[in-house]
TORGUTI-241035 format. One record per residue (C-alpha): residue in one letter; x, y, z. Coordinates in steps of 0.2 Angstrom, whole numbers, padded with zeros to 4 digits, always signed. Last residue first. Layout:
% TORGUTI-241035
AXYZ...
END
This chain:
% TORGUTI-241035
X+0234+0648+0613X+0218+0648+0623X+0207+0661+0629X+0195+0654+0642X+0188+0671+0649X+0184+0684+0638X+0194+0698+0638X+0191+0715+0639X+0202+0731+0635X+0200+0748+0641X+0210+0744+0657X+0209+0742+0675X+0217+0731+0685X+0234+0742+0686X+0248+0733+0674X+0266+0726+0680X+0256+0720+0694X+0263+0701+0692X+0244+0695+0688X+0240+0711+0679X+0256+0707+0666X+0250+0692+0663X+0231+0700+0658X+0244+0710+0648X+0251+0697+0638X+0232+0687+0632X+0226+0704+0626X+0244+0705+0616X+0243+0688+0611X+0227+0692+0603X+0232+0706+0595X+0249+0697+0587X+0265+0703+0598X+0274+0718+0599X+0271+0727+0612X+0263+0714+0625X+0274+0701+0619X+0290+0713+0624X+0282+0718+0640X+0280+0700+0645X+0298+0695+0639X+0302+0711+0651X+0293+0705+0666X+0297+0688+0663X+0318+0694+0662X+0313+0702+0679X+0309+0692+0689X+0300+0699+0706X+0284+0696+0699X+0289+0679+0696X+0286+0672+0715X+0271+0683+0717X+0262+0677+0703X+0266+0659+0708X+0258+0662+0724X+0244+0670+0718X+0240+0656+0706X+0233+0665+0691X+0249+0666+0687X+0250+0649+0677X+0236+0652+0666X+0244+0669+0660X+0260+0659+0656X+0254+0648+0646X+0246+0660+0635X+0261+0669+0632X+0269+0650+0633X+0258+0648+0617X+0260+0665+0607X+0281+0666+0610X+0282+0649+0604X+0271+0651+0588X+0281+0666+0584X+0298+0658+0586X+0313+0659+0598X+0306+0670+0611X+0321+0664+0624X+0310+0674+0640X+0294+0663+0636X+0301+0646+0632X+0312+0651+0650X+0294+0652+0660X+0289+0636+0651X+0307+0629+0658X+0302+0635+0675X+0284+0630+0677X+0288+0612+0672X+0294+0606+0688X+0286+0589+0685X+0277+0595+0703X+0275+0612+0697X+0266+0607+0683X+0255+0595+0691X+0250+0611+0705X+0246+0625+0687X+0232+0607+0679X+0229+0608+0699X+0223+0627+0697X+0217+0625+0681X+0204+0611+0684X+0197+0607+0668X+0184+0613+0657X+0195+0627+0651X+0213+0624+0646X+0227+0622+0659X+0230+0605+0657X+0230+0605+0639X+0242+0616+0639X+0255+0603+0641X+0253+0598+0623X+0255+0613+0617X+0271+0615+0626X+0275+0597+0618X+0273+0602+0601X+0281+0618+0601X+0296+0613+0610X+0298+0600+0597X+0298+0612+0581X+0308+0623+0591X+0323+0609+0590X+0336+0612+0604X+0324+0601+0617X+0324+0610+0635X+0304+0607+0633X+0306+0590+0628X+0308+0585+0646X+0291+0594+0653X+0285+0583+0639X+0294+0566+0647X+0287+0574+0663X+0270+0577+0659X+0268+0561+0651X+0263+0549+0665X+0249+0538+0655X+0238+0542+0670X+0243+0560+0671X+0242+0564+0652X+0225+0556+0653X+0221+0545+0638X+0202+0544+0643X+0201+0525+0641X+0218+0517+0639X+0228+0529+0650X+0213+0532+0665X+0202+0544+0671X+0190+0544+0683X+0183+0560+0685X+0190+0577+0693X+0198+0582+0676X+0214+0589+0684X+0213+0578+0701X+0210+0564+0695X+0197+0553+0707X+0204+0542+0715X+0191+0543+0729X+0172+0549+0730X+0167+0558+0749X+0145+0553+0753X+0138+0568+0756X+0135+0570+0776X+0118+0569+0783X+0108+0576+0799X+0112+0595+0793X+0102+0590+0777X+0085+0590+0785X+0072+0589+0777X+0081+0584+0759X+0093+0573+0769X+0077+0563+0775X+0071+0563+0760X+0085+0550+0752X+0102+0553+0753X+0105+0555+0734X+0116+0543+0725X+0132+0553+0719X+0136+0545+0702X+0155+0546+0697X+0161+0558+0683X+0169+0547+0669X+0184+0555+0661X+0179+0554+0643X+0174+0570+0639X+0190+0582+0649X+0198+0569+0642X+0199+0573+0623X+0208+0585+0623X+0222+0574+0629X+0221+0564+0615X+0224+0581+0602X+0238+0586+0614X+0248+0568+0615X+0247+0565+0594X+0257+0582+0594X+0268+0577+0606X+0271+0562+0597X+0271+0571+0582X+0289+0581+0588X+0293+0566+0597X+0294+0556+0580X+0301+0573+0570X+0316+0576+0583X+0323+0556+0580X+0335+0560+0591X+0328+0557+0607X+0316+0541+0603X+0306+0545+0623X+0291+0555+0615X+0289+0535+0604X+0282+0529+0624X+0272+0540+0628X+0263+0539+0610X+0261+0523+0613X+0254+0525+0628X+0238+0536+0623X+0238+0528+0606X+0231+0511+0617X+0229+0499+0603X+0210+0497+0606X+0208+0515+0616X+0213+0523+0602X+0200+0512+0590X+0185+0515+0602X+0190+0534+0600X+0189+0530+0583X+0173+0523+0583X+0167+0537+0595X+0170+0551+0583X+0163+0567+0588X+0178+0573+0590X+0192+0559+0589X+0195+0565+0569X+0214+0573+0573X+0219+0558+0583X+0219+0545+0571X+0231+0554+0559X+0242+0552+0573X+0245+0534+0567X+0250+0539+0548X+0262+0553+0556X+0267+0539+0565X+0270+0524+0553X+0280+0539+0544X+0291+0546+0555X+0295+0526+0556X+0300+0526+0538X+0310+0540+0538X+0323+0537+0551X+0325+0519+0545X+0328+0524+0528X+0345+0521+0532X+0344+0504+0540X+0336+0498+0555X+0330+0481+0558X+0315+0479+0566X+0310+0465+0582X+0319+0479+0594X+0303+0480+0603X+0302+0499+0599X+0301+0495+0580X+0290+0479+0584X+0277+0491+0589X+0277+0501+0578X+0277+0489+0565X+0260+0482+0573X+0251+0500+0575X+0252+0502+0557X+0247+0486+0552X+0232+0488+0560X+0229+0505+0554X+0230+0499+0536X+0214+0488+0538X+0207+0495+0522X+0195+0504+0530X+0203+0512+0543X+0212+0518+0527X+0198+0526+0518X+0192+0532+0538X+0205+0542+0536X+0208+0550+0518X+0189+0554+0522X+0196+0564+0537X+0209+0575+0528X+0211+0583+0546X+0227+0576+0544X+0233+0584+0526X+0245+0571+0518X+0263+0569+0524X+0259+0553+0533X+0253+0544+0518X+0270+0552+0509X+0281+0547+0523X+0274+0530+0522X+0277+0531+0501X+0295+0534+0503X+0300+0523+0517X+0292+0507+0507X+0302+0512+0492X+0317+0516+0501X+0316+0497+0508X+0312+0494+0525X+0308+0477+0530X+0293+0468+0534X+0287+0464+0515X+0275+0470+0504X+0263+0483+0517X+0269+0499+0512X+0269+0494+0492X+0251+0488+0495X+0246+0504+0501X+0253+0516+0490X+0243+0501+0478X+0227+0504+0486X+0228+0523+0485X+0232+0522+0467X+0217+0513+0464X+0211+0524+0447X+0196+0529+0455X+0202+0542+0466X+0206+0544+0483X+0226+0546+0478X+0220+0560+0467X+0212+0569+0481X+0226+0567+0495X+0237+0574+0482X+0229+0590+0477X+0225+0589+0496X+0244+0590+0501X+0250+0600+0487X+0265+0610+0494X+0268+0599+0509X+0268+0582+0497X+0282+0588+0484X+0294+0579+0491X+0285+0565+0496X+0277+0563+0478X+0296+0563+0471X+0299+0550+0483X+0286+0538+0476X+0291+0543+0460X+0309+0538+0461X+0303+0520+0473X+0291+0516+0460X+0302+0518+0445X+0316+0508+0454X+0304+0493+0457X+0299+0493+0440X+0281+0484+0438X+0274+0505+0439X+0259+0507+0450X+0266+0520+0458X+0271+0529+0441X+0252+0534+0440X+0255+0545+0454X+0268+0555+0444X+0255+0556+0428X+0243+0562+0436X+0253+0576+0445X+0260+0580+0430X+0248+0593+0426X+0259+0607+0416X+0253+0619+0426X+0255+0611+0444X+0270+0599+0440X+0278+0617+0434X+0274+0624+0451X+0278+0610+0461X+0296+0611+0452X+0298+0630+0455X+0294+0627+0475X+0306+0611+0474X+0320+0621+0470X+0326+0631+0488X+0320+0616+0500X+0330+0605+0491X+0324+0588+0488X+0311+0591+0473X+0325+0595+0459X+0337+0579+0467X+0319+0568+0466X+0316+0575+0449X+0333+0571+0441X+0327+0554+0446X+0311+0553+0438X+0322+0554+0422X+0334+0541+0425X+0319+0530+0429X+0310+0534+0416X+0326+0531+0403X+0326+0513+0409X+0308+0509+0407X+0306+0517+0390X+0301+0535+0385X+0284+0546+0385X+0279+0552+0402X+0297+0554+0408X+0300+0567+0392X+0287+0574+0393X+0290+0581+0414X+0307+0582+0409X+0303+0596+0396X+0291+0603+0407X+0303+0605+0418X+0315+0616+0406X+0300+0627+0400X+0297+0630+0420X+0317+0635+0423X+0321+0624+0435X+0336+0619+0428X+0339+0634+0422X+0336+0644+0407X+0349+0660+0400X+0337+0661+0385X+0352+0650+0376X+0350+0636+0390X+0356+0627+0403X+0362+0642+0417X+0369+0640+0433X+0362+0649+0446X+0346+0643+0450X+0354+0627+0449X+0364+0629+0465X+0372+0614+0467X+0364+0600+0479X+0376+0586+0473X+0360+0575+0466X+0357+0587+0453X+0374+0582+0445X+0371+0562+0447X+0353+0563+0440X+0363+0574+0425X+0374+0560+0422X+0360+0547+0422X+0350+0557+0410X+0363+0558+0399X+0366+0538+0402X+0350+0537+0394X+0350+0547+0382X+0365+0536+0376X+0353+0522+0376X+0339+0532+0368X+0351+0535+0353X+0359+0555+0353X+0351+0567+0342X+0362+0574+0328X+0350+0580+0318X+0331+0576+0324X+0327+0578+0344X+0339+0585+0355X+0332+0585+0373X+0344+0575+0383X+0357+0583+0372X+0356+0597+0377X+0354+0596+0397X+0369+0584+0394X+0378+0599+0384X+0373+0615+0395X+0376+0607+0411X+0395+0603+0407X+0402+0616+0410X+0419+0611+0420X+0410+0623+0434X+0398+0606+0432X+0409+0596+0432X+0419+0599+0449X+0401+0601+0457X+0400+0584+0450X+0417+0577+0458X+0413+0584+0474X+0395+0576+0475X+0402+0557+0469X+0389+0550+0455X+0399+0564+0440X+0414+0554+0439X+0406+0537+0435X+0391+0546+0421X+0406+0558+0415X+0416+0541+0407X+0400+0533+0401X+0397+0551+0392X+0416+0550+0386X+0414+0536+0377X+0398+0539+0369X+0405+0556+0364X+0416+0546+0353X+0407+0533+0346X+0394+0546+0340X+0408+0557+0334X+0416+0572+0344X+0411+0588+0349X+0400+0591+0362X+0407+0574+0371X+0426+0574+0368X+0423+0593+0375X+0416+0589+0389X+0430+0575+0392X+0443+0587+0390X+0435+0597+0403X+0435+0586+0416X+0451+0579+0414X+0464+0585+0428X+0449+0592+0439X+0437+0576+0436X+0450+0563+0437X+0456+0572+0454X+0438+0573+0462X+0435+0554+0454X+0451+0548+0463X+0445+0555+0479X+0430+0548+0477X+0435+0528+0473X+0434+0523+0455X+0427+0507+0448X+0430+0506+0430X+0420+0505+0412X+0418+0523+0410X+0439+0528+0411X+0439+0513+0398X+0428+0523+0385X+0437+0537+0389X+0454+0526+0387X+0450+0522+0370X+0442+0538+0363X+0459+0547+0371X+0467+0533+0360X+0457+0535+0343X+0462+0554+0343X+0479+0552+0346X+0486+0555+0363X+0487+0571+0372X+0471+0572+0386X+0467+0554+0386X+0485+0546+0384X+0490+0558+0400X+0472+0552+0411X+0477+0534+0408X+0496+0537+0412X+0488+0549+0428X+0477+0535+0433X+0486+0526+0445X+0474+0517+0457X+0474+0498+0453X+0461+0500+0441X+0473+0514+0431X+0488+0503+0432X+0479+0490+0425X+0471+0501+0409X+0490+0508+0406X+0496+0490+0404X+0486+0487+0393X+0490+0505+0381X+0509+0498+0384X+0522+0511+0383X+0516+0516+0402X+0527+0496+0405X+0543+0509+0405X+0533+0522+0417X+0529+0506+0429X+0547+0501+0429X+0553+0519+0433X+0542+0519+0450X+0545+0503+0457X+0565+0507+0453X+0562+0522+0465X+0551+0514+0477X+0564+0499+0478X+0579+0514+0479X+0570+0520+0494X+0569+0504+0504X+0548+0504+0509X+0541+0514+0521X+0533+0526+0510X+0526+0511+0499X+0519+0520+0482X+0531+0513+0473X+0528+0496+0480X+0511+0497+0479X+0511+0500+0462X+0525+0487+0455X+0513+0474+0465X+0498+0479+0457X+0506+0479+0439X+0514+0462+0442X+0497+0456+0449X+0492+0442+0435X+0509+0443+0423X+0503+0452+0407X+0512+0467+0413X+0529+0460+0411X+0523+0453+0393X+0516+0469+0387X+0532+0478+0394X+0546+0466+0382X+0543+0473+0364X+0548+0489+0375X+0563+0483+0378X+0567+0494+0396X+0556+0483+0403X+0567+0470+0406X+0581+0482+0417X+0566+0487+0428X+0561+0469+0429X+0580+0465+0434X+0581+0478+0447X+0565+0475+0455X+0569+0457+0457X+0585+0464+0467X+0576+0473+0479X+0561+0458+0482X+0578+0447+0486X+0585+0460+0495X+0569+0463+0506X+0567+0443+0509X+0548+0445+0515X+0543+0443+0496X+0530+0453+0490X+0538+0456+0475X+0548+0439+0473X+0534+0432+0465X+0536+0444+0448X+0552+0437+0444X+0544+0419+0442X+0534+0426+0432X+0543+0434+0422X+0555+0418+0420X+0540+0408+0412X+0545+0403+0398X+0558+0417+0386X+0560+0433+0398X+0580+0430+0399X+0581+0425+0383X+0572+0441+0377X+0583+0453+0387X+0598+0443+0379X+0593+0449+0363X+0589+0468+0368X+0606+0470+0375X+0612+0485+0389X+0610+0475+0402X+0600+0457+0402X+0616+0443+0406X+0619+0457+0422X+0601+0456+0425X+0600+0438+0427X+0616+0437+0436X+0608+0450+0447X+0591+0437+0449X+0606+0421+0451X+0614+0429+0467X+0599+0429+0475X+0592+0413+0474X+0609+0408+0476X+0609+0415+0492X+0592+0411+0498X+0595+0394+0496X+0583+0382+0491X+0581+0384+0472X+0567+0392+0463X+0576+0407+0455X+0592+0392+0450X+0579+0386+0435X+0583+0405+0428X+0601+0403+0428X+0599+0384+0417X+0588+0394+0406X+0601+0407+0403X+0617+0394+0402X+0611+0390+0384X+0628+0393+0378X+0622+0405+0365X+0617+0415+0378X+0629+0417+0388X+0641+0420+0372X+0627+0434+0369X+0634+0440+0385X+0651+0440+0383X+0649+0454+0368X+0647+0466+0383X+0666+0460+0389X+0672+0458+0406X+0657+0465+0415X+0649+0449+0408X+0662+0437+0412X+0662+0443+0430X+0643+0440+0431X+0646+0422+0424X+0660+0418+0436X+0648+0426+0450X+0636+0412+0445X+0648+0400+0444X+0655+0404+0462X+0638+0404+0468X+0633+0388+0462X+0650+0379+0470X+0647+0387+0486X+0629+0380+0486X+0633+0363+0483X+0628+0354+0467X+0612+0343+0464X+0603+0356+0458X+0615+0360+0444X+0621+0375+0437X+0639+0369+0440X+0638+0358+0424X+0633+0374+0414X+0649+0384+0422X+0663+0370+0416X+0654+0371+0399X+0657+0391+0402X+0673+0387+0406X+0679+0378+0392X+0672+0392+0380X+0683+0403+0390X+0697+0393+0390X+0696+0391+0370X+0693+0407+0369X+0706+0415+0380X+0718+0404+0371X+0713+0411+0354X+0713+0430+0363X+0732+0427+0370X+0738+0421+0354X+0730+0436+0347X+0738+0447+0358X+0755+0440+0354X+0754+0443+0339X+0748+0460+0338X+0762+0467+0351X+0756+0485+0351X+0773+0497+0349X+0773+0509+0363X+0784+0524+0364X+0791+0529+0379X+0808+0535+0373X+0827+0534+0378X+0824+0522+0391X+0831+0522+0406X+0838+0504+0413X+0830+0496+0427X+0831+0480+0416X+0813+0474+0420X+0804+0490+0427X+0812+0497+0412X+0816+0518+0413X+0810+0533+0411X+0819+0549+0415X+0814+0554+0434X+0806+0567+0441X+0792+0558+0454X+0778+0562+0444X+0786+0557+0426X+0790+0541+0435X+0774+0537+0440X+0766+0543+0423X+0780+0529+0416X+0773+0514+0428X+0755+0521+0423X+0757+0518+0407X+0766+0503+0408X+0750+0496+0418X+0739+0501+0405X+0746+0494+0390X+0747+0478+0397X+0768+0474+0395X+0782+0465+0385X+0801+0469+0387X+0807+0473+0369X+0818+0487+0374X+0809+0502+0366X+0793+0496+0373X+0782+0481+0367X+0764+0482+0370X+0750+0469+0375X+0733+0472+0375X+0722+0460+0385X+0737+0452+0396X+0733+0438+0409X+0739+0446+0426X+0755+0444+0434X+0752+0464+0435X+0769+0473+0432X+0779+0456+0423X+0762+0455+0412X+0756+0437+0410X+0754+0428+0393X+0771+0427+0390X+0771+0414+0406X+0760+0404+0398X+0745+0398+0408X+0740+0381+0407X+0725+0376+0394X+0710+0367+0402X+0708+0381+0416X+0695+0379+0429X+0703+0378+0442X+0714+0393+0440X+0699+0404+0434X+0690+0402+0452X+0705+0407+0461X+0707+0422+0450X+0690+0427+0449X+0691+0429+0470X+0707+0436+0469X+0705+0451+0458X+0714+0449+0439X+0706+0464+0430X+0694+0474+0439X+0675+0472+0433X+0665+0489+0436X+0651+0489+0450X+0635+0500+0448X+0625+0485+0454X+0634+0485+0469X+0623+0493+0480X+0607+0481+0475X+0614+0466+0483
END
C-alpha cells in the first residue's frame, strides 16, 4: 500500500532472507557473514585483532561501549583493544560483491520464471517483493531490472487475477520507475500506461491509490507527460480524482501533482481545460511566449465553457484578452476575439468584460474601414461579441464607445449599425440585427433607438428584413419591429399595408407551421402591437382569412392540443391582441359583429380571463370583454308587445298587458353569450370581479372597466348596482378606490363609485366608512376636473356634501 512507499531496505529481514536462501546457486561462506549480524557483509573491515565485521555493526558495538564506560573491546575474543581503528577488508569485499553477482543474476533468472501465469500467487508476490527489495537495495539494481527484461513480464502481471499481485506489481512498477529516467521509459514502453490509467476508477481504493503513485512517479520525465496524457480519459480521471472531496486524501494529493507534471505539455493543457481546469490554460495565456498565449486564445474560443467558468475566465483574463485584441496581429486578435465571443454570451461574464473595457475596441473595430480594418468574418464575430454584451442589460447610456464620449445609443453610433445591417452579408446582418434586438428590449434604450430608426429611415429597411430566406434574419428583425412597435405603431401599421407585401409575408411566417418558433412569436406580438382602432389594418386581415386561423390556435391552446415552450407567453398574448382587434370596429359594423358571434369572442374571451399568470392575456381579455359588452345594450332584442286590440284602447281597465319572461335584467331584452355577448349570459362578472384583487394594475384596470359597462347609460343601473352586489364586487371596487394605485384607477372606480351610491341603501351602508369618505375627499381635491365633478356627486350621495352647489353635471358621465 501507499503508507509504505517511504520504506527504506533493512539489511538481512526475515522475509528476504527466506526467500534468498532458496534461491541461492552459490552457498554461503561463512566469511561472508558478520559474527555481530549473521548477515551477508557489504563493507567489511578488519579491527586491530584481525576479527572481521560490517562497518556499521562495529561501529555501533564500540559507540555502545563508549556509552556504557567501558574501554573497547572484541565481541569475539572479549578482549580490549588498544584502538578502534578500522582497516577496510578490500578483498574480501570483492569476493563478497563477485559472489553477490553471480547469485544476483541467478536470482533475477529465478525471479523471470516466477512471473509466470501459470504460477501460484504466493510464489508471484514473493518475486515481486524480491524485485522491490533489490531495488531499495541498490539504485544501480534497477537498470539490472531492466536489462533482465523482467519490466515487461511485471507489467503483464497488471491484468492478472488476483487482486494481490495486481497490486503488488503497480509499487513494483514504481519502485523499477524512481529516481531513473531510463527505467521510467521501460516501464511506459507498450501499452503499460494505459493499463495504469484503468485502475483510476477502479472500485479497489488501494489499487486506484497505488496506480496514482506510479503515474505520478512517470510523469516526473517530462518526455514521458504527452504520452500519459495521450491516454483517452487519463486527464479526466486525474481531474476528478483531485477535485474528489471525499476521496483518500493523499489520492487527491498525488491527483493533483500529477496533473501539474503533465501542465509541461501545451495538449495536455488543452484537456484539462475541457474537462474544467483552466487555470494552466489561463497561466500559459497570460505569461507565456507570445505564440503560446495566441495558441491557447485561439483554443479558449474553440471550447464549451460552463457560466461559472466563463465569470472566472473572464475576471482572471479578461483584460489580457483585450489587450491581445487591440494590439496584436491579425492572427492574434483573431484568437482572442473567438475567445471573447464564448465568454461574452453568459450576462455575468459580459458585464465582467465590459468594466474589463472592452466596448471601445469591438465597437471600433466593427466600424473601421481602410488601415487596419478587420476582414468581414472577423467583423463578424465582433458583431457577435458586442450582440452578446448588449444582450446582459448593462447600462449603455453610461459607458462610453467613442472619443466624443458616444454610446451605444448615441444617434451617430446607430446610424452606424443601421448602414452597416443594410449593406453586409447574410451572416454579419444577423449579428448586427441582433445588437438591435438587446438596444430595443430595454425600456430605458429603445426610446434613443426609435429615434435614430425615425431620422435615419430604417424603418424600410427593417421591414424589408421579413422577407429575408434566413430564418435568423427574420426572427432578429421581426423582434426588433416588436420592440419598437408601441412607439411607432401607425408608422408601422402603414408600412406593413404597403405595396411591397410585407403584410402578407408577417402573415405567412405566423401561419408556417403549428408550432411556436421565436420567429412566429415575434411577428404575432407585433400584429397585436399595432394601433387597434387601425380599422383598415383589420378588415386587411379579415381578408386574408387570418382571423380564422387566429381563433383556431386559440382554441387548441386552451385545449391542451399546443405545446408550450418559451415563447409560449408571448405568442398567445399575441393571437389575442390580434383577436381583440375585432372588438374595437363592432360599431357600426354588422359583419364583424356577425364574425363575433361566429366564433363566439364573448366566451372565448371568458374563458382566456381565467390563464392566471399570464397578466397580459386577462389584461386584453378584459379589455376584449368591455368593448363586447358595449355593444349589448344594441343587440339585446326587445320583445314585441302585441296590442290588445280597441277594446283595451276604450277601456283599458277591462285588459291586463300581457308579462315578458327571461328577459335580462340589466338590458331588459333578450340577451344571450353568442348573440349580444352579455356579461351576465357568458357569466363573467365574477371571474372580472376576481381580477379585481389582481397585484397587476394593468389587469385591475381592464376588468374594472369592463365591469362598468353594467352601470353605463342605456342600461339598467340599479340592477347593473344588484349583479354587483350578488358577485360581491361592490367591496373590492370600493377598495380599488381607497388603494389609489394609479390615475386611470383612481378616475374609473371614481366613476364607479357614484353609480353605485345612487342606491340609497348602498349609500347609507358606506356613508359610515370612513376610508371611502376620505379617498372621496382625496379625488375630489386633487383629481382631474372631470373626476372631480364625477367625486363630489359621490360625496352627495354619502352626505359628505349638501345638495347644492355651483357645479352641474350632466347625467351619464362615464369614466
Amino acid at each position: 500500500m501507499a503508507e509504505g512507499h517511504e520504506r527504506s531496505y533493512q539489511l538481512g529481514s526475515s522475509s528476504d532472507d527466506s526467500y534468498l536462501e532458496k534461491m541461492h546457486v552459490e552457498p554461503i561462506y561463512e566469511a561472508f557473514r558478520c559474527p555481530l549480524t549473521k548477515k551477508i557483509m557489504y563493507d567489511p573491515v578488519t579491527i586491530e585483532n584481525g576479527q572481521t565485521f560490517e562497518r556499521e555493526a562495529i561501529e555501533n558495538w564500540f559507540k555502545e561501549c563508549q556509552d556504557s564506560g567501558r574501554r573497547p573491546f572484541c565481541p569475539i575474543t572479549l578482549k580490549e583493544l588498544n584502538s578502534t581503528d578500522l582497516n577496510p577488508s578490500i578483498a574480501l569485499r570483492s569476493t563478497i560483491g563477485e559472489w553477490t553477482k553471480r547469485n544476483e543474476a541467478a536470482h533475477l533468472d529465478i525471479t523471470s520464471r516466477a512471473l509466470t501465469p501459470g504460477n501460484s500467487e504466493s510464489d508471484i508476490l514473493q518475486a515481486l517483493e524480491y524485485i522491490i527489495r533489490f531495488c531499495l537495495k541498490n539504485r544501480s539494481n534497477k537498470l539490472a531490472v531492466r536489462n533482465a527484461e523482467l519490466i515487461p513480464q511485471i507489467a503483464d502481471m497488471l491484468k492478472n487475477s488476483s487482486k494481490k499481485v495486481r497490486c503488488k506489481a503497480l509499487e513494483t512498477l514504481r519502485m523499477v520507475a524512481e529516481y531513473n529516467s531510463d527505467t521510467k521509459e521501460a516501464v511506459a514502453a507498450g501499452d503499460t500506461i494505459r493499463t495504469i490509467v484503468k485502475f483510476l476508477p477502479h472500485e479497489h481504493s488501494q489499487e486506484r491509490e497505488e496506480a496514482i503513485y506510479l503515474l505520478y512517479e512517470l510523469s516526473k520525465f517530462e518526455t514521458l507527460c504527452e504520452k500519459i496524457g495521450g491516454v483517452n480519459g487519463a486527464i479526466l480521471l486525474l481531474v476528478g480524482i483531485s477535485s474528489n472531496h471525499s476521496e483518500n486524501i493523499s489520492c487527491v494529493e498525488r491527483a493533483e501533482k500529477t496533473l501539474e507534471n503533465l501542465e509541461k505539455c501545451e495538449n495536455n493543457v488543452r484537456q484539462m481545460a475541457e474537462n474544467g481546469r483552466l487555470k494552466p490554460l489561463l497561466t500559459l495565456l497570460l505569461e507565456g511566449p507570445t505564440e503560446t498565449q495566441i495558441s491557447m486564445a485561439a483554443y479558449l474560443g474553440e471550447l464549451v465553457l460552463s457560466n461559472d467558468v466563463k465569470v472566472f475566465v473572464a475576471q482572471t483574463a479578461g483584460h489580457a484578452l483585450i489587450n491581445i485584441m487591440t494590439s496584436g496581429t491579425m492572427q492574434a486578435r483573431e484568437a482572442a476575439l473567438k475567445a471573447l465571443n464564448q465568454i461574452s454570451s453568459h450576462d455575468a461574464s459580459a458585464k465582467i468584460l465590459i468594466e474589463a473595457g472592452i466596448l471601445p475596441p469591438v465597437v471600433t473595430d466593427l466600424f473601421r474601414v481602410g488601415v487596419n480594418q478587420l476582414p468581414m468574418r472577423l467583423k463578424e464575430v465582433s458583431a457577435t461579441v458586442l450582440a452578446n454584451i448588449v444582450a446582459s442589460g448593462a447600462d449603455f447610456e453610461a459607458i462610453p464607445v467613442g472619443p466624443k464620449q458616444e454610446t451605444l445609443i448615441s444617434e451617430d453610433i446607430v446610424h452606424n449599425l443601421l448602414h452597416l445591417s443594410s449593406n453586409t452579408g447574410p451572416a454579419i446582418e444577423c449579428k448586427l440585427l441582433q445588437i438591435l434586438v438587446g438596444l430595443t428590449s430595454s425600456p430605458a434604450t429603445v426610446p434613443n433607438i426609435v429615434s435614430a430608426i425615425k431620422s435615419s429611415g430604417a424603418m424600410v429597411s427593417l421591414i424589408q428584413f421579413i422577407e429575408a430566406p434566413q430564418r435568423d434574419i427574420r426572427a432578429a428583425s421581426l423582434r426588433i419591429l416588436y420592440n419598437i412597435s408601441s412607439y411607432m405603431g401607425q408608422e408601422l401599421a402603414e408600412a406593413l399595408q404597403g405595396t411591397a407585401g410585407q403584410l402578407g409575408s408577417l402573415i405567412k411566417v405566423i401561419l408556417e407551421n403549428d408550432g411556436i418558433s421565436e420567429e412566429q412569436a415575434s411577428a404575432v406580438g407585433l400584429l397585436a402591437s399595432l394601433p387597434e382602432r387601425d380599422s383598415y389594418l383589420t378588415r386587411r386581415l379579415l381578408n386574408e382569412g387570418f382571423f380564422d386561423i387566429v381563433i383556431s390556435r386559440v382554441i387548441k391552446i386552451r385545449r391542451g392540443a399546443t405545446r408550450g415552450n418559451r415563447f409560449f407567453t408571448l405568442y398567445l398574448e399575441g393571437l389575442v391582441g390580434i383577436l381583440s382587434r375585432l372588438t374595437y370596429i363592432l360599431q357600426n359594423a354588422p359583419e364583424i359583429i356577425n364574425l363575433a358571434r361566429e366564433y363566439n369572442l364573448a366566451a372565448v374571451f371568458t374563458d382566456l380571463l381565467q390563464m392566471n399568470g399570464l397578466d397580459k392575456v386577462q389584461t386584453l381579455s378584459a379589455m376584449a370583454l368591455e368593448n363586447l359588452s358595449e355593444q349589448s345594450k344594441h343587440l339585446t332584442v326587445i320583445p314585441e308587445i302585441k296590442e290588445s286590440g280597441i277594446c283595451y284602447s276604450i277601456f283599458p281597465c277591462f285588459s291586463n298587458q300581457p308579462e315578458v319572461t327571461g328577459l335580462c335584467r340589466v338590458h331588459h331584452g333578450i340577451c344571450s353569450i353568442r348573440e349580444s355577448f352579455c356579461l351576465l349570459e357568458c357569466k363573467a362578472v365574477d371571474k372580472l370581479v376576481a381580477c379585481l384583487d389582481h397585484t397587476n394594475e394593468k389587469v385591475v384596470e381592464a376588468a374594472l372597466a369592463a365591469l362598468c359597462t353594467l352601470l353605463e347609460d342605456g342600461v339598467d343601473i340599479d340592477q347593473g348596482v344588484f349583479v354587483l352586489f350578488e358577485a360581491e364586487g361592490i367591496k373590492p371596487i370600493l377598495e380599488v378606490l381607497i388603494q389609489n394605485r394609479t390615475e386611470i384607477l383612481r378616475q374609473r372606480s371614481v366613476w364607479a363609485v357614484e353609480r353605485i351610491l345612487r342606491t340609497d341603501e348602498i349609500a347609507y351602508q358606506v356613508s359610515g366608512d370612513q376610508s371611502v369618505g376620505t379617498a372621496l375627499v382625496d379625488a375630489f381635491r386633487h383629481a382631474d376636473y372631470r373626476t372631480k365633478q364625477i367625486a363630489e356627486r359621490a360625496l352627495k350621495h354619502v352626505d359628505k356634501l349638501p345638495n347644492f352647489s355651483s357645479v352641474f353635471l350632466k347625467d351619464g358621465l362615464k369614466k
